[in-house]
Each structure stands twice: as C-alpha cells, then as structure tokens.
N, C-alpha and C positions, 0 to 999 in steps of 0.2 A: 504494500500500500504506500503511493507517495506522501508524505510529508511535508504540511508549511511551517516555518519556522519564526519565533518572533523573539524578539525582546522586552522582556516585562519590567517591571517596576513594583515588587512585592511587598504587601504591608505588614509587617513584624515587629513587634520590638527586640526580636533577638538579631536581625539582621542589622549588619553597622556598615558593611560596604556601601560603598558609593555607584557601585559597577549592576548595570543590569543583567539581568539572567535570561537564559536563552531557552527555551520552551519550544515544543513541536505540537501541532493540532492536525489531523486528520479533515480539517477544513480551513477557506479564507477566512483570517478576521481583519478589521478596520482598526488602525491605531484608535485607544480611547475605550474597546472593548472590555466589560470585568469579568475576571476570570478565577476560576479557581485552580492551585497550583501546589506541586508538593515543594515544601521548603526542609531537606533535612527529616528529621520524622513527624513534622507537623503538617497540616493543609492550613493554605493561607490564601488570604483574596490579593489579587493583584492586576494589574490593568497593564495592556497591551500598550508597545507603546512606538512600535514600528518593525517592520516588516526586518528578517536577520534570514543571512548564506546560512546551510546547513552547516554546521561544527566540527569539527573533526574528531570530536566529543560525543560520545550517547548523547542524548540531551531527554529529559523525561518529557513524560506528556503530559500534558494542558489537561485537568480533570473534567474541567465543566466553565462553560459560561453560563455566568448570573442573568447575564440579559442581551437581547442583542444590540437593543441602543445605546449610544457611544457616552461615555462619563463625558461633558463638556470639556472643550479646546480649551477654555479661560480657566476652568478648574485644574488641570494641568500643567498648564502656565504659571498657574500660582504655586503650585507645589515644586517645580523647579525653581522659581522666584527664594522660595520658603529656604530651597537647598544653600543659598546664599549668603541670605542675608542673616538667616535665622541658623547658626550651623548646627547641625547635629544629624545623628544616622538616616539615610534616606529610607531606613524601613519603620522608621519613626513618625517621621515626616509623612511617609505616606498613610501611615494609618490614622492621619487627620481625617483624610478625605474618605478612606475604605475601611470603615469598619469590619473588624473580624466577624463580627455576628452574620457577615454575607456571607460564611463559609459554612454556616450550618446547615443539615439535612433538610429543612425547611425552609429552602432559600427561594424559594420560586417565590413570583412576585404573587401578593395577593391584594389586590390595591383594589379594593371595596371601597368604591365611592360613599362618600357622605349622602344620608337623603336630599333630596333635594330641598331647600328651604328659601324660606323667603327672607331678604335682607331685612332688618330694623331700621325702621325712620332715625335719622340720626338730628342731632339738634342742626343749626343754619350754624354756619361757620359765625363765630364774632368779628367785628370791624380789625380787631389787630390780628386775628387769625387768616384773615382775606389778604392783609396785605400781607404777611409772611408768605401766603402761597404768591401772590404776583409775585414777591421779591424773588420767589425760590425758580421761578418757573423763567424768570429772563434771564436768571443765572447760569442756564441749564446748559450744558453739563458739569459747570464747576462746583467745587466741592462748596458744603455752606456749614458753618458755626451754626444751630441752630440756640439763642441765648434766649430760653423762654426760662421766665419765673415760676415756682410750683404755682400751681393751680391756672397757669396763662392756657391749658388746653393742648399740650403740645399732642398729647395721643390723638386728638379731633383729627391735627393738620396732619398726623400719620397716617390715618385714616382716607384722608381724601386725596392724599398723593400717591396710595395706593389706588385707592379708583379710578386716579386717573391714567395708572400704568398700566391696570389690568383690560383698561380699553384699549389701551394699545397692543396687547397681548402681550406684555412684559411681566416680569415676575419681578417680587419685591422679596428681598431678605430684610427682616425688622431682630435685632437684636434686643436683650435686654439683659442686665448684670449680672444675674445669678439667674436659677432654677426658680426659687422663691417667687421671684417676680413675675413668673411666663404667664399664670394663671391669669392674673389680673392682665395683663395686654391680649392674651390671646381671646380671653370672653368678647372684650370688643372689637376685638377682629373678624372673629366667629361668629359675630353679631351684623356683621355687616358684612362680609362675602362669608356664608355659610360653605360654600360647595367648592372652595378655593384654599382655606384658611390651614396650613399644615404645622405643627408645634414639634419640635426637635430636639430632643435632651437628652443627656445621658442615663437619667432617671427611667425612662419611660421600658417598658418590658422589653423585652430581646426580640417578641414578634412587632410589637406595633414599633420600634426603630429601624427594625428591616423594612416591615412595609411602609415606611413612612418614606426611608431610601429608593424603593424600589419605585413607589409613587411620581417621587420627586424628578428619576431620571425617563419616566416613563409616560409621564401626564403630558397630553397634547394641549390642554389647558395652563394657562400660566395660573403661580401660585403665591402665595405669600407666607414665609418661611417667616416662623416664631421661635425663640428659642437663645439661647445665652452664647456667648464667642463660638463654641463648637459647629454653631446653624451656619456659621460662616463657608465651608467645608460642604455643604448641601449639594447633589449635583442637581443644580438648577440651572434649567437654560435661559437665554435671554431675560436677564436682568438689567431694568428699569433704575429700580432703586434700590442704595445700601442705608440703609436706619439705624443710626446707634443711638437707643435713648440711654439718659444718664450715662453716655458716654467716658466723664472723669471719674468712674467707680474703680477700682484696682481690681476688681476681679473680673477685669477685661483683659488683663496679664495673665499669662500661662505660667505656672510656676515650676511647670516640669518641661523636660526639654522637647522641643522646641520652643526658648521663651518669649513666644511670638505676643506681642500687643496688640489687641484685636484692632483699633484704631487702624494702625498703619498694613494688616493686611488687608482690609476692609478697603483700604484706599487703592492698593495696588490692585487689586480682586474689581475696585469698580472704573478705572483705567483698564482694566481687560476687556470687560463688557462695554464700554464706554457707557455706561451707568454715572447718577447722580449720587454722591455720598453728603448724606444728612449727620451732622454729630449735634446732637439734641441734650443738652443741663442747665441749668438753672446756676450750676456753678460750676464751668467751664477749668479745664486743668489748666494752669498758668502756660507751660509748654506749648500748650495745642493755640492759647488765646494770644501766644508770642506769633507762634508760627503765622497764624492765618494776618494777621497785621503786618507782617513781614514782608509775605507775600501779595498782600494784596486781594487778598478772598474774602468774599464777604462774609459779614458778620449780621445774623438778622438776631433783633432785637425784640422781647415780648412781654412786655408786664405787665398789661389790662386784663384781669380775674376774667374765667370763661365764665364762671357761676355769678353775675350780678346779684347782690344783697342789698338791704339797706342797713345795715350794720355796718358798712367801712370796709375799707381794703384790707386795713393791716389787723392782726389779734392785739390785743392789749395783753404788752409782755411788760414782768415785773422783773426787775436785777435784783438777787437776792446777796449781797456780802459773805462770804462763807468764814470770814474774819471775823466778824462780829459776832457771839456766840448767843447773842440775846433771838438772835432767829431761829435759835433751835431748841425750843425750849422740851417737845414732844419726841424726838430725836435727834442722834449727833451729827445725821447724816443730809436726812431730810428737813426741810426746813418747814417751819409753820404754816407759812405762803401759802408753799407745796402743798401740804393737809389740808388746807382749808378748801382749795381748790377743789382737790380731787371729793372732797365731800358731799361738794355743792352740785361737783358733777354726779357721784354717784343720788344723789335725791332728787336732780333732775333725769332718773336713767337715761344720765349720756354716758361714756367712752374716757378715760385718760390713758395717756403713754406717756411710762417712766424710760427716758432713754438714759444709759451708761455711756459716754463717750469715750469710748477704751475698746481694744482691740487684744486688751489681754493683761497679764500683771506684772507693768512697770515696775520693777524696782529702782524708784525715782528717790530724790532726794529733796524735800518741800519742808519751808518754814509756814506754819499754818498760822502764824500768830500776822506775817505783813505778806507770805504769796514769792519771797524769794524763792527762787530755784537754780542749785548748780548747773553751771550752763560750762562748755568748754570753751579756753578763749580762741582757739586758732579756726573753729567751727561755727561757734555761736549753737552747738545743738548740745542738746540735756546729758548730762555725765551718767551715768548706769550705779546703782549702788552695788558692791560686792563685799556681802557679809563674811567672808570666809578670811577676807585680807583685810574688811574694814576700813574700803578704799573705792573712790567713785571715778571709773575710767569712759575716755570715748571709744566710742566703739568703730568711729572713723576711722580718726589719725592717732589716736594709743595714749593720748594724752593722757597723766594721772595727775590723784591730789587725793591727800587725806581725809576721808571722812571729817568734815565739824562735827564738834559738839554745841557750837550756838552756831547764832545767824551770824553772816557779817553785816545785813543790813540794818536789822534789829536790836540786836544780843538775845532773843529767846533762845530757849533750846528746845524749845515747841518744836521738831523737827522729825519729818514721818518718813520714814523708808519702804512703804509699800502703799498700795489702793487696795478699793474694794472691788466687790464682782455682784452681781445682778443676781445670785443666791441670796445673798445679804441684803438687797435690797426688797425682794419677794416678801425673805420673814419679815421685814419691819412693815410693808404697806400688811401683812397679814397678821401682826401683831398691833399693829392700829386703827386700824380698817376691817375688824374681825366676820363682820358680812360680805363684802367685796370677793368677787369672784374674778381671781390675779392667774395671770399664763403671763409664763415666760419665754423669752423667745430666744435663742443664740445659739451660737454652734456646738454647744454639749445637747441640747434638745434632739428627744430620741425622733428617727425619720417622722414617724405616723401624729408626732403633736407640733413638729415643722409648720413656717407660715403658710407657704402653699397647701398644705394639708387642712389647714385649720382657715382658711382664709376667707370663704362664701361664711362659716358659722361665726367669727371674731364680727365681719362687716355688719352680720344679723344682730351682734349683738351679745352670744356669747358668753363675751366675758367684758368686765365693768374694769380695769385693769391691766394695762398691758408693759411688759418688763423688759427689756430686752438692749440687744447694741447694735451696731450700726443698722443692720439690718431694718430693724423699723422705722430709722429715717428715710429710707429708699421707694420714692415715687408711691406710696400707699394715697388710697383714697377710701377713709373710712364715715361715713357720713353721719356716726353717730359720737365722734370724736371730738371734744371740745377743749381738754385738755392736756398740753407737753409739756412736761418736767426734764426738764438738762439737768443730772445730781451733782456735777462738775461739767464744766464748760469746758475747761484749759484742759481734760485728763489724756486727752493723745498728743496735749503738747510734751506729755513726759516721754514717749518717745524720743530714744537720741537718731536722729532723722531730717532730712533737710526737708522732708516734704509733709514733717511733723503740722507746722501754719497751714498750711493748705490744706488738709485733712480735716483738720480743725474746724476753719471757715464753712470747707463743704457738708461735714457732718451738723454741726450748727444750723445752716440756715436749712438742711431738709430738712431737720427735725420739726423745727419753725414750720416748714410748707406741710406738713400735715394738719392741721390746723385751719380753721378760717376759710376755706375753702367753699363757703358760699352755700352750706347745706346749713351749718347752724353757726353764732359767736364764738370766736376762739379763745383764748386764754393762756398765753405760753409764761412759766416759773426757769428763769435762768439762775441759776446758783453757780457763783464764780468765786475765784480768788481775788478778781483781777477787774473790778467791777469799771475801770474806765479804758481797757483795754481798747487799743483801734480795734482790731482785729473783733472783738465781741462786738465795738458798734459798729463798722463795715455791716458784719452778718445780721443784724437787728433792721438795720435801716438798707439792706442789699444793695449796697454800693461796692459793688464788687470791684469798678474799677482802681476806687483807694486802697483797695484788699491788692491790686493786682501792680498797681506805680509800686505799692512797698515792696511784694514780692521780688519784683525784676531786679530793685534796687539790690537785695541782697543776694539773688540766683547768683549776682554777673559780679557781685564783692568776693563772695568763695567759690567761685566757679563751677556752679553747680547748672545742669541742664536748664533752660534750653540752650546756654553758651558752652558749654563742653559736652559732649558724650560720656557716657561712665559704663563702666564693666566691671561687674563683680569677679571675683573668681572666689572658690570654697574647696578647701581640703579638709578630708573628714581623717582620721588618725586614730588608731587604740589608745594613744595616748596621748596626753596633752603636750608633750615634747617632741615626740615624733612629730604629731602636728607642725610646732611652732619651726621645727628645724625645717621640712619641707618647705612652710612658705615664706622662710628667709631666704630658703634656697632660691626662691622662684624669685622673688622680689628684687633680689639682688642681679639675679640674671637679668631682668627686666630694666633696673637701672644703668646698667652699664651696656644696651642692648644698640643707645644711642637713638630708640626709635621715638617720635614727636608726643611722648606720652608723661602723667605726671603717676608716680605711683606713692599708695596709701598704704601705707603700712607696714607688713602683716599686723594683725591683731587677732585676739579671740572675737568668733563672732558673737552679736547679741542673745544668742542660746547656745552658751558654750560648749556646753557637753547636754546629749540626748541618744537613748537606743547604746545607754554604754559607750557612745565613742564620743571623742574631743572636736571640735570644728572650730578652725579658722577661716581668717578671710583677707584677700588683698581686693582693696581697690583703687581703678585705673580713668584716671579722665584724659580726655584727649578732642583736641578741636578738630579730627579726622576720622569717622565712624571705621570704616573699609581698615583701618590699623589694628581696631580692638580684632575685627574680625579675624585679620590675619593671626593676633596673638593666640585665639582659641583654636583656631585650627594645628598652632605650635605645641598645645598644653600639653605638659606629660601625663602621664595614664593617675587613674585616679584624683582628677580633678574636675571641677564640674565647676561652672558658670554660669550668668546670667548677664544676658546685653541690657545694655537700656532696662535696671531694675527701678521700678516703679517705688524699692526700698532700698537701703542699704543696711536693714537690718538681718 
C-alpha cells in the first residue's frame, strides 16, 4: 500500500524538541488537519503541518483524524509566533491550542446544537455607550483602550459589537479573568445570541470541552467564544473581534510555561485575523495606558452610569482612621462605621461585601500607632519581615536592615509583623452579627461553594454577607448589594512589588464599582492607615489619570516597565546553599557577559522555601526584549523563568 507522508507538530508536555515529526497516512491530508499520533508509548493529538519525502526511517502511522476541517491558518501562526516570543517546549506550546482530551475514545465530534431560541430585548444603548461604538467602529481595525467606569455598561457595548460581527459572519472571542467570572458574561451573551453563544474552560467536563472544540472548528455559523485566557487558543475561524474585559487583572498571565500575557497574544492573534482588539477596565494597567498614548491609539473614555437613578452617581463613602482606636470600639479589626452599616443593610434585606485587600500573608513590617512602613531605599518597595534572623530584607535587590523595635517616625513600638485573613474576619461578622447569613469566598473555598457555583443563589439573595478577596471586586453585578467594606485599604501595598500601587488602586476602586450601580443607594466603609493618601483619593474620586502622572513618575525613577523589560529567572535547590551558589553562578556569568542588561541580585525568593526545596531568584531589566529572550534560550538545565512577570515576587 502506498504511503503519504507529513510532518506534524505534536501536543505533549513530555515533548521539549523543537523538530517536527514525520508521520505516514494511508491517505491525502491538508496542512492544519488534527490528528491523532503515537508519541513514544503514549497517543497524543497533533496537527499536520505540511506535506514530508518518505524517510529513510520506518516512520509510524497517523492513528486517526479528529476531523477533516482544517484547525485555522491564524491559529497556527500564533503558535509559531508563541514559539518565539514566549520560549519554551513546542509540545507545550502546542497543547494551548490541542487539547489532549481530542485523543480520547470518544473523540468524534458531537456538536448538538442549542435549541433554537429566541434572543432577549436588550435595553437601547445609553448616549455615552452610542458614542463609544461610533468611536470604536471609525477606528476599525485599530486596537482600542476601552476606559469605561464600573457600572458605565461596558458588557451592553460587548454585546452589540458582537451583533454587529455576527452579521457579518465573523466570530467574536470575549474573554474574561478567571472561570468565576464566565457565568455572569456568558448568561448575557446567551441571552442574546442563544444559538451562537459557546463558553470555554478548563473546568467544564472532558465531553462538553471536546464538543465545544469540535463545534468550534466545525460550525458553518460564526460564534462567540466565552471563556478566560485559554478561549484565546479556540479554533475559531474568521474572527471579527478580540474582547478582553477587565483586561488589567493578572490572571490574564500564565504562570506556567508558556508565560504568555493574554493581552499581547490576543493582539498578535487579532493582526492575524485582521480582527479588532477591545481591552475593556475601568482601571487600565499603567503599561498598557503608556503604550497606547505612545503610540497613538485611541483611548475611548466612559463614565455616565448605564442604570440612571435618582440617588447620585457616586455611593456615599466614609474614611474610617485605623489609627484612631476610638473606631473600634465592637472590634479590633472592624470598625463601628463598618457594623453599623452592615446592620442597617441587613434590616433593610439588602446584601454587604466585606473585601480583604490581600492576596495572601504578608509578613510586613507596620507601625499601627502613625501607618509607617519599612520600605527599601534603593527600590522604594516594602522590606519582607524574616522571623528566623529577625531581619527585614528586599526581595529585589537583597537589600537588608535590622528589624526595629520602635518606629522611627513615631517612637511607638506599636509594630505588627503579620495581617489577617478572611477566616478571621467571617468569625467576627459571625460573632457580631449572630443572625447574618456570611459565605466566604477565596481560593481555599472548596470547588462546589466557589462564586461561579454559588453565583444565580448569592444575586437571589442567599446570603446577607459576603467575605472574601480580590475576587469579589471583579466586575460582579449584584442588585441586592448596598454595602462595601475595605478592612484595610493599603494591605497589598505590603507586598515588596513595584506593581504593589497599582494593584492597590485597581482592587480599590472595583470594590467601590460594586456598589451604587443604579438598582438601589450604595454605601462604601474604607478603613485605612493612611486616611489622606493620593492614591486612596485618586480611587475614591476615579481620577485615574493622577493615579497614572505618579505612577510613570516613579516606573521611569527605578526602571521598572513600561521603560525597561524584566525577566525573572528561578532556581529551585535541596538546599538553601546549593541554591544561593547556583544563582551566583549565573549572575555572575551574566554580568560579565557584556550583554545590554542590568542584573538583580540573586536573592531568596518571596516564598523561600516550599514542597521541601529552597528557591531563588535573579532579576534582569533590559531596554531590549529579543536579549532577555536570547538569555532563556542560554539557561542551564534546571532553571525556569518568566518574561515580562506581571510580579516579581
């Protein structure tokens, strides 16, 4: 029997070569075909990727094809793009796009249409939601900032820019931050193209993400793809438009390798399609809000409330002192304010949200008597306390200094080496509030009381109490919600972190955008250290651009992005010395390398030791991206990195 012969592109993660492999099929296929293929002793899914001379090699056979139409030319493109820019193993890479679940016995497509339904009347665009679509629509095809305020309506104008691609027969990818969130975008999505509307995650069962695949590369109908960074990777043909809402969130950064930023392939992905790319927050990443003023892209602007009230725009927010201890007379944590609020809410059955502005347990170093905090001088970011040497070091540039025993601004010795967590705050609304029916929301919450899980019952009503971190700042629209408690304001400024302020601000003012939103009076309790902070009144009164003149100021003082590029690098070690010599080793090589880079460190990373082993880290700025690149592709074995990290901790 004769033989055709190709070269595939196999999705693995045990594959690290860079080299395609050469496959035989007892029939033609078209480059872009998926296929399935033996890899070693596994079956793996892989895709064709051009036509190969017979080998002078056996070469195995092509098991099966998943389907005969072709995985998109743009999707493709971006995956060699990914090989690039984004380095790491090409069976890595690939398995962005091909999931191994297409390898399963049950691979055939089964792409059972939705009944057919009828769309929902949707409200009439508002007067600034009209003109954001003019603005967006003469822009077209340039990329746009979309800079709408919570509650400005941006899902409306997502909405209608879908309807207007889907008459064109283009297909829309609509992103959204996490998993948590998809619920809530896709109801009104699904709400308005019923028989179009496809959801994409990683969560969803092993059949319904194949068939939702198999839909995707198989639908003569164009579609509009829901779903968190991963939806990116969809193979969807003819694309319209790319939609990142709340685009400044970090969990649009991949933390494993490929550490690709959904942002920038989102961008490359809608230059393939020659697609429109929307980046949609309310609090826009300083980088992103450098770049597009740089270049010259527009910026559309949105702060007229879609829900008209006669109540006002703004909630009436109260600054509570966390200094003054006369606020706290009911507890040490929660202030009066706070209770009083939440009381008034619960006897009107409305809705509060206690938010924690923390992302985990700083151990920070705070005088609580005046709001000092160690700070490093050659960084200006928060020093880490470490009880074991009784020493507060950066986790940057290595800088140390001995624990105080008072303030120096002060003389108290009112001085606290640790925060709290959203446990602790549960028992005290639950030991004060002994009726209130309190859920907590974070990332220790078991899957099945998650917010997406819990999310149609909490908006019903639920529960009178809601606890949780950043997450519940994030684009919620709960209409029986009146009031948001901040328990600490500044608590992710204790992050030692250059993009500690900015997190800050962003988590801040969403908190604030739950609230007020035109269904009933808002009420927001901000409890600070730091009660005349710019940064607290930027996010109070959304004046982002004073939030945004400070930031540059100080990006382009320690050269931190968008004016330098940075590269992490991380060596894990049995031991905390093995460690330290390695990336002295490397460091040292690196500075004598002569190449246009500035290097930081080594140092312990910010979780020094976990899983039993030690971790360091060097970090690398450089005014040359294509240099970091080349350095990763140099790394000796046993190191691992990250481009353009969204942290440096």
């Amino acid at each position: 029997m004769p033989y055709f012969y190709f070269e595939v592109l196999v999705s693995s993660q045990r594959y690290h070569s860079a080299k395609l492999l050469t496959y035989r099929h007892e029939s033609p296929l078209r480059p872009g075909t998926p296929v399935i293929v033996p890899l070693q002793r596994q079956t793996v899914v892989a895709v064709v990727i051009r036509k190969a001379s017979k080998p002078t090699f056996t070469s195995k056979d092509i098991l099966g094809v998943i389907s005969t139409r072709t995985v998109p030319a743009e999707l493709l493109a971006l995956i060699a793009w990914l090989k690039e820019y984004y380095p790491a193993p090409s069976g890595q890479i690939a398995s962005l796009a091909l999931p191994g679940i297409l390898s399963s016995k049950s691979r055939q497509s089964q792409t059972r249409q939705a009944a057919s339904q009828l769309p929902t009347p949707l409200p009439p665009l508002t007067k600034n939601q009209a003109q954001a679509l003019r603005q967006i629509q003469e822009q077209h095809p340039k990329s746009i900032l979309l800079h709408g305020d919570t509650g400005t309506g941006k899902t409306r104008l997502y909405i209608e820019l879908a309807r207007q691609a889907l008459g064109k027969r283009l297909s829309v990818i609509l992103l959204t931050p996490e998993i948590g969130l998809t619920p809530q975008l896709a109801t009104s999505l699904q709400e308005a193209f019923p028989d179009q509307t496809l959801v994409m995650h990683s969560e969803l069962s092993s059949t319904a993400r194949r068939n939702g695949w198999m839909r995707s590369l198989e639908s003569d109908k164009p579609l509009v793809i829901i779903g968190p960074r991963s939806a990116l990777f969809t193979p969807v043909h003819k694309v319209g438009f790319i939609i990142l809402d709340e685009f400044h969130e970090p969990s649009y950064k991949q933390e494993q390798a490929p550490h690709y930023l959904a942002t920038r392939v989102a961008a490359k992905l809608a230059e393939l399609h020659q697609a429109q790319l929307i980046l949609g927050s309310a609090t826009p990443l300083v980088g992103d809000y450098y770049a597009f003023k740089e270049k010259g892209l527009p910026v559309i602007r949105m702060q007229q409330q879609a829900m008209q009230s006669n109540f006002g725009q703004k909630p009436i927010v109260s600054i509570v002192d966390l200094k003054d201890k006369q606020h706290f007379g009911r507890s040490p944590w929660i202030s009066d304010t706070l209770i009083d609020s939440i009381e008034k809410s619960l006897a009107s059955k409305q809705q509060s949200l206690i938010f924690l502005n923390r992302r985990g347990t700083a151990r920070l170093a705070l005088c609580q008597a005046c709001g000092w905090q160690a700070l490093c001088p050659n960084c200006d970011l928060p020093l880490t306390y470490h009880g074991d040497f009784h020493t507060m070091v950066c986790h940057t540039c290595g800088y140390q200094q001995k624990t105080l025993s008072s303030c120096p601004d002060c003389s108290s010795d009112d001085i606290v080496f640790r925060s709290i967590g959203t446990k602790f705050i549960v028992a005290e609304i639950e030991r004060l509030l002994p009726s209130a029916r309190v859920k907590r929301f974070d990332s220790d919450t078991h899957k099945t009381e998650r917010l997406d899980q819990q999310y149609t019952a909490v908006r019903q009503g639920s529960a009178d109490v809601l606890v949780g971190t950043q997450m519940l700042g994030k684009g919620l629209d709960l209409p029986k919600l009146s009031v948001v408690g901040i328990v600490t304001a500044e608590a992710s400024l204790f992050f030692p972190d250059y993009t500690a302020e900015e997190r800050t601000y962003q988590l801040i003012t969403q908190a604030l955008g739950r609230v007020h939103r035109g269904h009933i009076p808002g009420t927001a309790v901000i409890q600070t250290y730091h009660p005349e902070s710019p940064l607290l009144r930027a996010a109070v009164t959304k004046d982002y651009e004073a939030f945004y003149d400070q930031q540059i100021i100080e990006r382009k003082r320690y050269g931190f992005p968008p004016f330098k590029y940075v590269l992490k690098l991380m060596c894990t070690r049995a031991s905390s010395t093995a460690a330290q010599q390695a990336s002295q080793r490397l460091a040292e090589k690196l500075r004598t390398s002569h190449l246009p880079v500035e290097v930081i460190g080594p140092n312990p990373a910010f979780v020094e030791k976990s899983h039993g082993k030690y971790h360091w880290q060097i970090i690398i700025k450089s005014a040359r991206r294509p240099v970091l690149v080349d350095i990763i592709k140099d790394l000796p074995a046993n190191w691992s990195y990250d481009v353009d990290p969204i942290s440096l901790l």
